[in-house]
Short mmCIF file of the C-alpha atoms (twelve columns), coordinates in Angstrom:
data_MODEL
# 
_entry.id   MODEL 
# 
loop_
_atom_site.group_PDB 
_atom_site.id 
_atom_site.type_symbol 
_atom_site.label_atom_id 
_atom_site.label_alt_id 
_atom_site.label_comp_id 
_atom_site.label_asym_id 
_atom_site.label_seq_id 
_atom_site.Cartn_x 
_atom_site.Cartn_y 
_atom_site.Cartn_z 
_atom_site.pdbx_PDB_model_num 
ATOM 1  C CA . UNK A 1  18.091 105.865 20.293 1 
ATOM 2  C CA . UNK A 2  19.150 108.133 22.395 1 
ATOM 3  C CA . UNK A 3  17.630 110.917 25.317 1 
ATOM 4  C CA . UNK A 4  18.215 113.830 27.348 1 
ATOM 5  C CA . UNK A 5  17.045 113.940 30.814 1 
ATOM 6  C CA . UNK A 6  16.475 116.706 33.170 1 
ATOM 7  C CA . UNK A 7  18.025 116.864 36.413 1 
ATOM 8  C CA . UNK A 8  16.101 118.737 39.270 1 
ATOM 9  C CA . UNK A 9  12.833 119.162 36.718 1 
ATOM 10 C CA . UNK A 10 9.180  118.384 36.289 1 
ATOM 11 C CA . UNK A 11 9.756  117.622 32.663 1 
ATOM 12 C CA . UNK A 12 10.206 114.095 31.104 1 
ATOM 13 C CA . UNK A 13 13.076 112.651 28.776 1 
ATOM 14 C CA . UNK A 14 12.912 113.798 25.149 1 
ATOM 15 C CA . UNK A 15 14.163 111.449 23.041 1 
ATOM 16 C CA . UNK A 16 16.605 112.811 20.125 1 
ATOM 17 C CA . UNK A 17 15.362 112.030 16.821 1 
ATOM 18 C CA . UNK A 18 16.219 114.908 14.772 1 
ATOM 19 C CA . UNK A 19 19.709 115.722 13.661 1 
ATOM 20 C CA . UNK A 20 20.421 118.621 15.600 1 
ATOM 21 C CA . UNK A 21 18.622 120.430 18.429 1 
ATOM 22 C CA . UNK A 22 19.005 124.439 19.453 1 
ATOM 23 C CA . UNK A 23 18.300 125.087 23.320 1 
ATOM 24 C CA . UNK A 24 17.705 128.310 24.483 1 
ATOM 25 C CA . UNK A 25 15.396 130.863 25.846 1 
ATOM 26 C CA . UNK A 26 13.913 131.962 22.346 1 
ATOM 27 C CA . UNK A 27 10.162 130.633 21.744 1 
ATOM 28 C CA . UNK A 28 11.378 129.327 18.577 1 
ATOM 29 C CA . UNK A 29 13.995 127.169 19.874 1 
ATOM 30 C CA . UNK A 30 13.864 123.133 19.472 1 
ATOM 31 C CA . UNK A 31 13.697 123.013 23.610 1 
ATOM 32 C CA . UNK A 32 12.715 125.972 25.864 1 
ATOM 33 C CA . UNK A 33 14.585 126.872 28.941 1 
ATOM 34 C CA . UNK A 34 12.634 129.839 30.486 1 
ATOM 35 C CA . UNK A 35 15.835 131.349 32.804 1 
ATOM 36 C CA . UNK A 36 17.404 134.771 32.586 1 
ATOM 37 C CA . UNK A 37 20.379 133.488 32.318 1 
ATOM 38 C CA . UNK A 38 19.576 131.619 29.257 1 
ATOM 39 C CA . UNK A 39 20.527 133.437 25.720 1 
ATOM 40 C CA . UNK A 40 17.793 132.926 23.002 1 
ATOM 41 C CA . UNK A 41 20.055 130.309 20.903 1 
ATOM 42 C CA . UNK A 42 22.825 129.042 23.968 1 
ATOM 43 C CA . UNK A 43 23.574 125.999 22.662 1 
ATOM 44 C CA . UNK A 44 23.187 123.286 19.771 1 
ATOM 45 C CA . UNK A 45 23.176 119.913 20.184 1 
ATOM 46 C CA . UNK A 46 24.076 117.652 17.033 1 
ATOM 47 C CA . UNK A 47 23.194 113.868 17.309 1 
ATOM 48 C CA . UNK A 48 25.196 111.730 15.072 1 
ATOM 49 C CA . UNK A 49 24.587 108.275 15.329 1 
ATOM 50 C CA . UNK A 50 24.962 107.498 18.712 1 
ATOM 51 C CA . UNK A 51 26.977 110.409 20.170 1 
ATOM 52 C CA . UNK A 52 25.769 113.724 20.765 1 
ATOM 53 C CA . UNK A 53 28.308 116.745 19.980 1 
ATOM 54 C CA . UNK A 54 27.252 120.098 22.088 1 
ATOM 55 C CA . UNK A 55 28.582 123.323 20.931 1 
ATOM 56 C CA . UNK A 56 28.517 126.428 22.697 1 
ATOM 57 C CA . UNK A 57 27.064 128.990 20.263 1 
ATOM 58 C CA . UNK A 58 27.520 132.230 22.538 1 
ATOM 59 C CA . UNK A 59 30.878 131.662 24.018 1 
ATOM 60 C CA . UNK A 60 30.043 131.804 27.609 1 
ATOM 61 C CA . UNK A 61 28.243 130.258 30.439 1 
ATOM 62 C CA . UNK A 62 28.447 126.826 29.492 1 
ATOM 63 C CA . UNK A 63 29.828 123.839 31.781 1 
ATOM 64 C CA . UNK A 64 30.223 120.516 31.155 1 
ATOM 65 C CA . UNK A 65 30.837 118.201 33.904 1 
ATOM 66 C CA . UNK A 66 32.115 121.150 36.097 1 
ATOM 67 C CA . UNK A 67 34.263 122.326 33.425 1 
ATOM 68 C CA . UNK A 68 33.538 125.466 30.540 1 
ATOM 69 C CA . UNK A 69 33.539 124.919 27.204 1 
ATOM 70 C CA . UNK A 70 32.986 125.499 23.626 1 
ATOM 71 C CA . UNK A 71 32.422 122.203 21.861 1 
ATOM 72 C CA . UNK A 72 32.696 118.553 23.384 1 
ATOM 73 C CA . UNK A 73 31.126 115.627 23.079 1 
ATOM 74 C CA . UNK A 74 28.390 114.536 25.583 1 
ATOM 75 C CA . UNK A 75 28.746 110.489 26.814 1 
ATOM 76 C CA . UNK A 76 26.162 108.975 27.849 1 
ATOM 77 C CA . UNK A 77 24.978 108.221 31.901 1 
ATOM 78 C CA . UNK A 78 28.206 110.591 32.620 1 
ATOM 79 C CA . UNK A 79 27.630 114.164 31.546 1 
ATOM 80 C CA . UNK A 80 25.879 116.883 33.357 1 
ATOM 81 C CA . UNK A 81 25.727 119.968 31.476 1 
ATOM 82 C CA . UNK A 82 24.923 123.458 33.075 1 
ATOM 83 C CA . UNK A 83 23.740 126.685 30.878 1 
# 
């Protein structure tokens, strides 16, 4: 099973159990980020087996690994993803 951990924060892992995942500032969204720079649905993160796909869903301000993008695929103890 796989989880996401948070660098530089109070908050523990959350282990990923459900197929997919929406991060963003909206109340409604599968995990909260409170930041203004933080769009209510940034980014969805789809868990398929053990491999987690992340894909942008506003087209901007996301880096993965020091490097923008649109849709990748996260690896494990080697990705560090910015928003």
């Amino acid at each position: 099973m796989l989880q996401l951990q948070f660098k530089n924060s109070e908050k523990g892992p959350l282990w990923l159990v459900e197929p997919s995942y929406i991060v963003g500032s909206d109340q409604q969204s599968d995990l909260v980020i409170d930041s203004a720079s933080v769009m209510p649905q940034h980014i969805e993160l789809r868990v398929i087996g053990d491999n987690i796909q992340l894909i942008n869903r506003i087209g901007r301000n996301v880096s993965v690994n020091n490097s923008a993008v649109s849709y990748t695929h996260l690896r494990a103890h080697e990705t560090e993803a910015d928003l």
